[in-house]
C-alpha positions, 0 to 999 in steps of 0.5 A, a space after each residue: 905159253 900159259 899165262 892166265 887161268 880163269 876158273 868157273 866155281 861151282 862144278 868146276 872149282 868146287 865139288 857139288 857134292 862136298 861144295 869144297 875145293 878138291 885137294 888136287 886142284 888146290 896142288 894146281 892153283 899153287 904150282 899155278 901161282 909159283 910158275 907165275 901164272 894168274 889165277 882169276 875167278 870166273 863165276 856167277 857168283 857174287 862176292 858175298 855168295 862166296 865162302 870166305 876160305 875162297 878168298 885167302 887162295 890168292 887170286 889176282 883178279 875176280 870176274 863176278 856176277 857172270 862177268 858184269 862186276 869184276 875187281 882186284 886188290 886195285 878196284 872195280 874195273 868193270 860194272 855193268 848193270 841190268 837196264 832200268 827198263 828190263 829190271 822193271 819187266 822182270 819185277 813185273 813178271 814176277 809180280 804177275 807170278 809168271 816165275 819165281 826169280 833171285 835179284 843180285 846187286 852188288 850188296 845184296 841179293 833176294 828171291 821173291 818167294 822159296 819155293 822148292 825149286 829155289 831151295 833146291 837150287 840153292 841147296 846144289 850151290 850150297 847157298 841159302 837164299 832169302 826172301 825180300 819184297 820184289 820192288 827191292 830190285 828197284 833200290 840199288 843197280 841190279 847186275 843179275 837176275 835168275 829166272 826159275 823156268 825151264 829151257 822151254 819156257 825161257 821165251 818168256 824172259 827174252 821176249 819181254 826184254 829189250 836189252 838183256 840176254 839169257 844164258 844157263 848152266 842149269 835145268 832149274 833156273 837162267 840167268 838174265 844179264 845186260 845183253 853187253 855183259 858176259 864172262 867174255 867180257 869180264 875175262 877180256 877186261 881182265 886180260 887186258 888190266 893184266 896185260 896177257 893175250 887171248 892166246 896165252 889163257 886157259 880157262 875151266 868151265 862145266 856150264 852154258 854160261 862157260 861158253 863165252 868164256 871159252 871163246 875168249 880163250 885160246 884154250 878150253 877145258 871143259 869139266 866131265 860132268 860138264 853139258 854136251 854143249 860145253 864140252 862140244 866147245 872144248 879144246 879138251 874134255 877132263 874128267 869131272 871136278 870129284 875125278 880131280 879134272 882140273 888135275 888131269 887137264 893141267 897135266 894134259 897141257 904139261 902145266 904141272 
């Protein structure tokens, strides 16, 4: 039996083209909440690069910034920042120009430059970025840095740090996070706050990033236009978020 859900944001949750939540997966959600099952978010995202119409659909709990901030209507119940060390190592690599990169604190978040490929990304998200001098990382605790360099050039990054990892749900940038942090984490602190097994969750993703998250779940769903990777780890491969796939998989899974 079902009794939490966790939900990736973008390309799951929301249409990359719309950047809103299709009207099939809003059906889902409510019948979700009537039938009592919790519903938590689980993205990459920080809280202030969420729209604020994302907030009144009623979540019980938030799993942000790839599982290292995550709250409720009761509080903060996981935080986990990036080393002192590694967030010195990055600065510095940007400050060489080695790539460009987005710092993301709790209350803030800055790019040292927009670049086209900054601005792109940012664009597929609909977000707009802004530009801060890059030691700013350095005044409050940093929980993720994304690092604008190809799946080829990703060495870099975990080459030169000691206590971070590197996952990605895109070819134009990766994220660098504690190497013990992880949406895994954050949905495995969640179910536990929530009481609910591993075995009683579903969880909806479309991105490398989805996959620790997958495997802190007893069942996967994989969005159509997710990567091979991910939807290779599935329990089941929807259709994609513009083809109503959240839709489609709860009906699949006799949710609805």
């Amino acid at each position: 039996m079902i009794k939490a859900a966790f939900f990736d944001i973008d390309g799951t949750l929301l249409s990359f083209k719309t950047h809103r939540i299709p009207a099939s997966a809003q059906q889902v959600l409510d019948s979700f909440r009537e039938q009592g099952i919790a519903c938590v978010i689980a993205t990459g995202r920080p809280t202030y690069q969420m729209p604020d119409w994302l907030f009144d659909l009623g979540w019980d709990a938030y799993i942000t910034l790839s599982g290292q901030h995550c709250f409720d209507a009761e509080g903060v119940y996981r935080s986990c920042p990036i080393d002192p060390d590694d967030v010195a190592v990055i600065v510095d690599q940007v400050a060489q120009g080695r790539y460009d990169s987005l710092c993301m604190q709790g209350e803030n978040s800055f790019v040292n430059r927009l670049s086209e490929r900054v601005v792109t990304a940012g664009s597929n998200a609909g977000i707009v970025y802004h530009e801060e001098p890059f030691e700013h990382a350095f005044d409050a605790p940093v929980y993720q840095f994304c690092a604008f360099v190809d799946p080829a050039d990703e060495h870099i990054v975990t080459d030169a740090v000691s206590h971070s990892l590197t996952t990605r749900w895109c070819d134009l940038f990766c994220d660098i996070i504690p190497a013990n942090g992880g949406k895994d984490l954050g949905v495995a602190a969640t179910l536990e706050r929530l009481g609910i097994d591993a075995s009683e969750a579903i969880a909806f993703g479309d991105g490398e990033n989805d996959l620790s998250m997958f495997a802190a779940v007893g069942t996967s769903v994989a969005m159509g236009n997710a990567q091979d990777t991910v939807k290779a780890a599935a329990t089941y491969v929807t259709t994609a978020v513009d083809d109503d796939g959240i839709y489609n998989a709860a009906k699949h899974f006799g949710l609805l």
